[in-house]
N, C-alpha and C positions, 0 to 999 in steps of 0.2 A: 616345903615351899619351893625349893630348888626344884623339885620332880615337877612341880606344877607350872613352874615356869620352863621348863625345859618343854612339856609334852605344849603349852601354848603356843609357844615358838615353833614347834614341829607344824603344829595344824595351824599354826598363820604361813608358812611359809606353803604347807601341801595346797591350802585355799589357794593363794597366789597364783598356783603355777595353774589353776585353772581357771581365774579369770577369764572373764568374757570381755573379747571386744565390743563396743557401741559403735550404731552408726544412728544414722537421723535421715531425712529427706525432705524437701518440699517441691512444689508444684511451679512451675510458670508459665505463662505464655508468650508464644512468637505472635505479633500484630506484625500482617504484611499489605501495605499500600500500592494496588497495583494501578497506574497508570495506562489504562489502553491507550495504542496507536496504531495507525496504518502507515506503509511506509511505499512509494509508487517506484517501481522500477522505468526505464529509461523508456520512451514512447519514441518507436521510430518512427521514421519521417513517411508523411503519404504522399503516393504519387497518385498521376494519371497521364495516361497514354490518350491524347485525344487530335485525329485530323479535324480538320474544319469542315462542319456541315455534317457529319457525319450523320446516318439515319439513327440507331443506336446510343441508349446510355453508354458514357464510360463508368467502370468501378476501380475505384483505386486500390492500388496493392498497397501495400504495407501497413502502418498506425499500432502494432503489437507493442501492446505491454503489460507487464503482473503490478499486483499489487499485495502487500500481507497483512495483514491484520491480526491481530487479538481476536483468539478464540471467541466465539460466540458473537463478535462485534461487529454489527450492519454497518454497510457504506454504504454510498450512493454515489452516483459523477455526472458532472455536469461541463461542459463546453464553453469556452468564450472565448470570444473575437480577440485576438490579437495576444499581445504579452507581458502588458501592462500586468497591473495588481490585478491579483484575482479576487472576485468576486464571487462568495458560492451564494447559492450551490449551484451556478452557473444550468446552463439550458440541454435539453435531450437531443436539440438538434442546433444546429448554427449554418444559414445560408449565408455565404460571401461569392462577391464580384471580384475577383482579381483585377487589379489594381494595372499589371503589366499587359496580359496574354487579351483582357477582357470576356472571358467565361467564369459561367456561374456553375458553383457547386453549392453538394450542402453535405456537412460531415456530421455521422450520428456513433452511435457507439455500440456496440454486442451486445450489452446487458446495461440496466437501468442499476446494476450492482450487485452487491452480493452479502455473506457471512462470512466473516475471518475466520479462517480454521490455523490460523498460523503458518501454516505456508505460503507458497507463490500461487497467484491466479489470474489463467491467462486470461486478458480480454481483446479487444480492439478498435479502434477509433477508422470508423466504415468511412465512404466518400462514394456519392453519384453525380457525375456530373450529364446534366439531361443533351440529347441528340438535338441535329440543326441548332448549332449556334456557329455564329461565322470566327469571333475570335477577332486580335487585332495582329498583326503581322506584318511587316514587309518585307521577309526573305522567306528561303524554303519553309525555314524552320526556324521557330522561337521557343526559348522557355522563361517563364516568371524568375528568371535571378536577379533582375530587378524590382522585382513586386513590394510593395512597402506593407501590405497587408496579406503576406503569407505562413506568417507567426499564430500558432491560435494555441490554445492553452486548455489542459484537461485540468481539471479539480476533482479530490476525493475526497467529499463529506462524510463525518465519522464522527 
């Protein structure tokens, strides 16, 4: 009996040392909520270069700015008068009488919009202001830094 307990003890312990580790696993998932947006970089300021009378449109320089968006995600832009709340999706074009200088322009845009590929994307806010207008002046020379309606405002619908 002693021998038989002796050799079970041998082979419990030789079993032992070969146990097998366990393991287990399960599954889960990641749920990801993505919010698109677009976000407008700084829109500089437009000028125009205009004598009085002149035969010639003027075209203004500047009005450059990007805009980024969420992959795949259409914008559009639209214009409005002044600086009040904006209103979209605001207009393709916006004609104004300056208020100081008294000449008429009208400011439109590069693109009616675009697709957010995630990066930057340039566009530009255009300006023509039409030939033979007299203007309002009494010295050599005037500019609108008193104009009360020389604020206009870009909107990007998304």
């Amino acid at each position: 009996m002693k021998r038989i307990l002796t050799a079970t003890a041998i082979a419990a312990a030789l079993a032992a040392g070969n146990a097998q580790a366990g393991s287990t696993s399960g599954t889960f998932t990641v749920n990801v909520t993505l919010t698109s947006a677009c976000t407008l970089g700084a829109v500089t300021n437009v000028a125009f270069a205009y004598t009085s009378l002149q035969a010639a449109v003027a075209n203004a320089t500047g009005g450059g700015f990007s805009v980024s968006c969420t992959n795949s995600l259409p914008y559009t832009f639209g214009l409005q008068s002044g600086n009040g709340a904006a209103t979209p999706p605001g207009a393709a074009t916006i004609a104004v009488t300056d208020n100081a200088v008294n000449l008429n322009y009208s400011l439109g845009l590069s693109a009616a919009g675009g697709t957010g590929n995630g990066a930057a994307q340039a566009y530009s806010v255009t300006g023509t202001m039409a030939g033979s207008q007299s203007g309002t002046c009494a010295t050599a020379s005037c500019t609108n830094a008193a104009a009360t309606n020389k604020i206009h405002t870009l909107i990007v619908n998304y």
